[in-house]
VEXDREN-2710 file (C-alpha; in Angstrom, 1 decimal):
% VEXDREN-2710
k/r/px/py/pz
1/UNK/163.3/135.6/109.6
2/UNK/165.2/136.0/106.4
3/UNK/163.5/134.5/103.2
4/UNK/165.8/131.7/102.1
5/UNK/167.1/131.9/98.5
6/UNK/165.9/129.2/96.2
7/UNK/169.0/127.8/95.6
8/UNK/169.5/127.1/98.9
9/UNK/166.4/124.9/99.7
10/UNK/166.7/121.7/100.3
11/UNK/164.0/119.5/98.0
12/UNK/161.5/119.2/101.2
13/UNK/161.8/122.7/102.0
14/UNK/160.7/123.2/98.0
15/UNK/157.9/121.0/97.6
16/UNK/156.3/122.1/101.2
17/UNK/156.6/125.9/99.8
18/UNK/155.5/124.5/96.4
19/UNK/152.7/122.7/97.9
20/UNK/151.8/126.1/99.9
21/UNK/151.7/128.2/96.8
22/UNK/149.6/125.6/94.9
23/UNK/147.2/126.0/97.9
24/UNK/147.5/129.3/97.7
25/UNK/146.3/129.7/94.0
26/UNK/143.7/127.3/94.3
27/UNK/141.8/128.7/97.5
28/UNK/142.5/132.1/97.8
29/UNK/140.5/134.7/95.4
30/UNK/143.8/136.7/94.7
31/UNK/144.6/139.6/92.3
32/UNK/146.0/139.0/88.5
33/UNK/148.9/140.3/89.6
34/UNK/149.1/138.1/92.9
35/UNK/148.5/135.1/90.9
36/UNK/151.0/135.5/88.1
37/UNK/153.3/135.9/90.9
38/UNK/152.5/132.5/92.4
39/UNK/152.5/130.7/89.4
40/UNK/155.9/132.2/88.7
41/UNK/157.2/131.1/91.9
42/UNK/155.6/127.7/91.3
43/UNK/157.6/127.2/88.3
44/UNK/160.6/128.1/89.9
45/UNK/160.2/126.2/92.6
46/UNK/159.0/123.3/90.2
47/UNK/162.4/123.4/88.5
48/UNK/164.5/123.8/91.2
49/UNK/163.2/120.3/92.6
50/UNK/163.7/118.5/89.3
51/UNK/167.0/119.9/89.2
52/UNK/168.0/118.6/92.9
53/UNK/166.0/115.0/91.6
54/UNK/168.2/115.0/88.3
55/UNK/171.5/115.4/90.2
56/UNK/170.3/112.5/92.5
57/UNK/169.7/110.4/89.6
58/UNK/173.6/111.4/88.6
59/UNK/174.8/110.2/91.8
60/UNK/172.7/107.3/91.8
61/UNK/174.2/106.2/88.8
62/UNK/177.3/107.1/89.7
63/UNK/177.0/105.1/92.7
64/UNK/175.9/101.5/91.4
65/UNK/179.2/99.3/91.4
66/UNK/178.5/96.7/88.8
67/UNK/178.0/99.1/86.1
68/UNK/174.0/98.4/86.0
69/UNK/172.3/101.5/84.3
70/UNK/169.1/102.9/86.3
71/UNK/166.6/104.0/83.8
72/UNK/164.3/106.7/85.4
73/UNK/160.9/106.6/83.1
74/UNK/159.9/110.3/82.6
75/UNK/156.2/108.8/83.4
76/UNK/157.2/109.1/86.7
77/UNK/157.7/112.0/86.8
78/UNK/155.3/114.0/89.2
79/UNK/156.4/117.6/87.5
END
Protein backbone atom coordinates (compact mmCIF):
# COMPACT_ATOMS: atom_id res chain seq x y z
CA UNK A 1 0.00 0.00 0.00
CA UNK A 2 1.17 3.44 -1.02
CA UNK A 3 2.15 5.86 1.83
CA UNK A 4 -0.26 8.72 1.65
CA UNK A 5 1.17 12.24 1.30
CA UNK A 6 0.54 14.47 4.25
CA UNK A 7 -1.32 16.76 2.56
CA UNK A 8 -3.66 14.51 1.81
CA UNK A 9 -4.68 13.17 5.24
CA UNK A 10 -7.66 13.86 6.59
CA UNK A 11 -7.24 15.24 10.45
CA UNK A 12 -8.16 11.61 12.00
CA UNK A 13 -5.89 9.93 9.74
CA UNK A 14 -3.14 12.66 11.28
CA UNK A 15 -3.65 12.48 14.82
CA UNK A 16 -3.94 8.39 14.66
CA UNK A 17 -0.36 8.49 12.81
CA UNK A 18 0.61 11.27 15.23
CA UNK A 19 -0.57 9.37 18.14
CA UNK A 20 1.46 6.20 16.62
CA UNK A 21 4.68 8.13 16.30
CA UNK A 22 4.33 9.59 19.85
CA UNK A 23 4.10 5.87 20.87
CA UNK A 24 6.63 5.13 18.93
CA UNK A 25 9.20 7.59 20.59
CA UNK A 26 8.16 7.01 23.92
CA UNK A 27 8.40 3.01 24.02
CA UNK A 28 10.65 1.93 21.59
CA UNK A 29 14.63 2.28 22.44
CA UNK A 30 15.39 3.65 18.78
CA UNK A 31 18.52 5.08 17.22
CA UNK A 32 19.41 9.06 17.17
CA UNK A 33 18.83 9.01 13.93
CA UNK A 34 15.41 6.97 14.14
CA UNK A 35 14.24 9.45 16.70
CA UNK A 36 15.03 12.74 15.06
CA UNK A 37 13.16 11.21 12.30
CA UNK A 38 10.04 10.71 14.40
CA UNK A 39 10.01 13.86 16.03
CA UNK A 40 10.35 15.46 12.54
CA UNK A 41 7.38 13.66 11.39
CA UNK A 42 5.61 14.61 14.67
CA UNK A 43 5.98 18.14 13.91
CA UNK A 44 4.77 17.83 10.67
CA UNK A 45 2.09 15.95 11.32
CA UNK A 46 1.46 18.44 14.40
CA UNK A 47 1.12 21.33 11.88
CA UNK A 48 -0.67 19.85 9.40
CA UNK A 49 -3.71 19.18 11.96
CA UNK A 50 -3.63 22.74 13.26
CA UNK A 51 -3.66 23.83 9.83
CA UNK A 52 -6.88 21.63 8.82
CA UNK A 53 -8.33 23.01 12.65
CA UNK A 54 -7.53 26.73 11.60
CA UNK A 55 -9.34 26.45 8.25
CA UNK A 56 -12.38 24.89 10.27
CA UNK A 57 -12.40 27.73 12.49
CA UNK A 58 -12.51 30.01 9.04
CA UNK A 59 -15.44 28.24 7.86
CA UNK A 60 -16.99 28.25 11.15
CA UNK A 61 -16.91 31.77 11.21
CA UNK A 62 -17.83 32.09 7.95
CA UNK A 63 -20.77 30.08 8.56
CA UNK A 64 -22.47 31.82 11.66
CA UNK A 65 -25.44 33.96 10.10
CA UNK A 66 -26.02 36.70 12.64
CA UNK A 67 -22.56 37.92 12.38
CA UNK A 68 -21.59 36.58 16.03
CA UNK A 69 -17.70 36.22 16.17
CA UNK A 70 -16.42 32.69 17.65
CA UNK A 71 -13.36 33.29 19.70
CA UNK A 72 -11.21 30.09 19.82
CA UNK A 73 -8.88 30.56 23.17
CA UNK A 74 -5.40 29.37 22.13
CA UNK A 75 -5.58 27.58 25.79
CA UNK A 76 -7.37 25.16 24.11
CA UNK A 77 -5.28 24.32 22.12
CA UNK A 78 -4.00 20.58 22.51
CA UNK A 79 -0.75 21.35 20.15
Amino acid sequence: MAKKPLEDLTFEEAIKKLESTVEKLEKEELTLDETLQNFQEGMKLTQHCKNILSQAEEKVELLLEDGTKVEFSSEDDPF
